[in-house]
Each structure stands twice: as C-alpha cells, then as structure tokens.
LOMAR-343144 format. One record per residue: residue number from 0; residue in one letter; x, y, z of N, C-alpha, C in turn. Coordinates in steps of 0.1 Angstrom, whole numbers, plus 5000, padded with zeros to 4 digits. Layout:
<NUM, "A", <X, Y, Z>, <X, Y, Z>, <X, Y, Z>>
...
END
This chain:
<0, "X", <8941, 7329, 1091>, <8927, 7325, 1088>, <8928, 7310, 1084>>
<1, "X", <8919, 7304, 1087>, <8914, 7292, 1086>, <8902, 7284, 1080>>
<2, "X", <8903, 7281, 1069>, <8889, 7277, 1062>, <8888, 7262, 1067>>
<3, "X", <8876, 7262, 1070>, <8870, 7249, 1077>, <8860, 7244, 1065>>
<4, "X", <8856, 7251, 1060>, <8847, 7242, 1049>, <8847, 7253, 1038>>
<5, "X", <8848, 7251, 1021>, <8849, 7260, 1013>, <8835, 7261, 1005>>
<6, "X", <8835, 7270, 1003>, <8815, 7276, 1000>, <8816, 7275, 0986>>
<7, "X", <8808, 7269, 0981>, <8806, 7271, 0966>, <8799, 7287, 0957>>
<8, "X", <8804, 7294, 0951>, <8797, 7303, 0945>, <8787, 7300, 0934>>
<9, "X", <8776, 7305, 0933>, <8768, 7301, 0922>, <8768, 7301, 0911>>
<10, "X", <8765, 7293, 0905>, <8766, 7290, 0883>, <8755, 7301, 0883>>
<11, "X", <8757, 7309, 0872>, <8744, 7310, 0865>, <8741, 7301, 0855>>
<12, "X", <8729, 7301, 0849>, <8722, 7295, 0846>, <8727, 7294, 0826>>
<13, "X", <8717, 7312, 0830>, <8728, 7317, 0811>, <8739, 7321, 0813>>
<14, "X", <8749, 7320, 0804>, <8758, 7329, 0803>, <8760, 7335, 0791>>
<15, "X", <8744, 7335, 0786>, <8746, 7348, 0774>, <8741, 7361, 0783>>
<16, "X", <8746, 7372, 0779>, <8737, 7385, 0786>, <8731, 7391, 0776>>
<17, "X", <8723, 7400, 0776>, <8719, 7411, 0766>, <8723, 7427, 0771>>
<18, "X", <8723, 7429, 0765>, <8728, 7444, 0766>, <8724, 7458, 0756>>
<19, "X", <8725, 7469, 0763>, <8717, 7482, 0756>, <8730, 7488, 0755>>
<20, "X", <8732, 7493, 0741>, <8744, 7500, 0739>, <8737, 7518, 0746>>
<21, "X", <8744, 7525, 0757>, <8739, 7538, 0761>, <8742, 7547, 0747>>
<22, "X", <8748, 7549, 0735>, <8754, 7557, 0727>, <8747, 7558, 0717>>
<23, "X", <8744, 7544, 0709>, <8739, 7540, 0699>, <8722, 7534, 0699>>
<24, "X", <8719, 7530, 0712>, <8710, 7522, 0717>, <8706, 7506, 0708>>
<25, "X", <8720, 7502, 0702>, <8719, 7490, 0693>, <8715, 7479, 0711>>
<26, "X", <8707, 7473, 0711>, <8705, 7461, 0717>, <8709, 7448, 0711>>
<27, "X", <8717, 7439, 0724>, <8728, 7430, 0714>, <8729, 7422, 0728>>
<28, "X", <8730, 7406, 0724>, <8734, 7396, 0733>, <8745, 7391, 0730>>
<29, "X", <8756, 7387, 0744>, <8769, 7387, 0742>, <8779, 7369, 0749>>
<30, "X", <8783, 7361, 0741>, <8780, 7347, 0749>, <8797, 7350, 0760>>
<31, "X", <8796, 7344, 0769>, <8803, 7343, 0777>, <8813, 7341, 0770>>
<32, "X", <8827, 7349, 0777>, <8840, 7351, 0764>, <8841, 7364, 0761>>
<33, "X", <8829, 7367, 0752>, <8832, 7377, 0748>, <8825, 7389, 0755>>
<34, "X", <8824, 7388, 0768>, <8815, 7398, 0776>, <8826, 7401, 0789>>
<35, "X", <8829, 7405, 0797>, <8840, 7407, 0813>, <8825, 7407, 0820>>
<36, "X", <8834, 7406, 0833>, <8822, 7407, 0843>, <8833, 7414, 0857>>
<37, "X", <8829, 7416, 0867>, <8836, 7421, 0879>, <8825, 7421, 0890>>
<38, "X", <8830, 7418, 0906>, <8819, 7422, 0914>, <8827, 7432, 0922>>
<39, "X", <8818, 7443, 0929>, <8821, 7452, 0936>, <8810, 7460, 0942>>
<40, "X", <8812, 7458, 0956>, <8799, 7470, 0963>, <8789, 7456, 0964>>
<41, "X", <8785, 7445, 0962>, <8779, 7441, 0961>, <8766, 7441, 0949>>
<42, "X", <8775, 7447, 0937>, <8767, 7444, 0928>, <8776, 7437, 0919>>
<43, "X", <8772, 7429, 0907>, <8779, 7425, 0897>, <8781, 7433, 0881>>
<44, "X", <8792, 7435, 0878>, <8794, 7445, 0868>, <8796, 7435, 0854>>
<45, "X", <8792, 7435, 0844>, <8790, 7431, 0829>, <8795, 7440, 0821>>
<46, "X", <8808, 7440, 0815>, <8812, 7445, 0801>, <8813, 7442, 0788>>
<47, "X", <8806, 7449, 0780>, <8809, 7443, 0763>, <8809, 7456, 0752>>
<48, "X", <8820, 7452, 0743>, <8818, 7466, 0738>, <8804, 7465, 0724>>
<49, "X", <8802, 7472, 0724>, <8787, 7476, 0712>, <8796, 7471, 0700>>
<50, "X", <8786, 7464, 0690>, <8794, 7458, 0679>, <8789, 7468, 0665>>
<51, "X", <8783, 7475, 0671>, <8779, 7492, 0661>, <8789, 7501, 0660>>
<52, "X", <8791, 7508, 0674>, <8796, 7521, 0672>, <8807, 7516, 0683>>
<53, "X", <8810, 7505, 0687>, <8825, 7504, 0697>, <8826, 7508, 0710>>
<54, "X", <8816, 7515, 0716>, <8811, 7521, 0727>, <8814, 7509, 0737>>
<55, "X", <8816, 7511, 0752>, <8817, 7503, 0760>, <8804, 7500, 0770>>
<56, "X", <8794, 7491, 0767>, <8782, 7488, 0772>, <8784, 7482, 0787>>
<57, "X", <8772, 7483, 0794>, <8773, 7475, 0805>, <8763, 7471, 0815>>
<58, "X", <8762, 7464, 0821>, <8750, 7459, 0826>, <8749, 7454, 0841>>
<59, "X", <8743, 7461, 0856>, <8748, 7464, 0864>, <8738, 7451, 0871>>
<60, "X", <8740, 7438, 0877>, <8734, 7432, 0886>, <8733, 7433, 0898>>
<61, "X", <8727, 7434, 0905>, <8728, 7439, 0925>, <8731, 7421, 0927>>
<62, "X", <8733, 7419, 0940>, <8742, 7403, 0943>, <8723, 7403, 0946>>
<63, "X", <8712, 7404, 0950>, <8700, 7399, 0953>, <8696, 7392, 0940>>
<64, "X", <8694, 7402, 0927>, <8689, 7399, 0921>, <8693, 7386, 0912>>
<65, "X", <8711, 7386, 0913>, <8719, 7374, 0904>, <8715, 7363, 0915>>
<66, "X", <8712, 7363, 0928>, <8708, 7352, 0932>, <8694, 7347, 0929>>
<67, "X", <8687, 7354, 0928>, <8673, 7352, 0921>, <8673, 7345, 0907>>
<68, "X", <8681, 7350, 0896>, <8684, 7343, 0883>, <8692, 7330, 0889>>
<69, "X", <8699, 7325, 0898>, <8705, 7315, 0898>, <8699, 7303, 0899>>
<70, "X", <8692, 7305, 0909>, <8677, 7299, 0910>, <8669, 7293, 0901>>
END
C-alpha cells in the first residue's frame, strides 16, 4: 500500500464529555485524561469510571454524529 496524501482526522472541539453513571445515575463531566475513548463499528466509544459508586460509565458516539459536533 501506498499513501499518496495523508488525511487529517478531526479535533473535537470539547474534550470534556459528560456522562450518566447506568448504576448510580450520578451525572458527571470527565476532562480529557481522565476519560478512554475507542472507535469501532463505526461508532466512537467513551470510558470513565463513576466517581460515586466506581461503576464503569460510558458514552456511545455514532462517526455521523462526532462529525456533526466537530463542526
């Protein structure tokens, strides 16, 4: 394979996220660092753990919609 010109991926904009603990339902924003992220399937995955109950939160982007916030 041969890259002929390399494609920039997008900045977001924030990189704080907010997040709903499923366990606890503590709602809590997390600054970049202390949050993971992953993509796969075409969507983007956000991890943080709940600073209540320790629970592993998470917050599921589709690639449409992170292009939309990029914007």
């Amino acid at each position: 394979m041969n890259i002929i010109q390399h494609g920039r991926l997008p900045e977001e904009k924030s990189t704080t996220k907010r997040f709903k603990c499923a366990n606890c339902g503590c709602v809590f924003e997390a600054d970049k660092g202390e949050y993971r992220g992953s993509f796969q399937y075409n969507e983007f995955y956000f991890y943080c753990e709940c600073p209540e109950c320790k629970h592993t939160s998470n917050e599921i982007v589709t690639r449409d919609q992170f292009a939309v916030s990029v914007k």
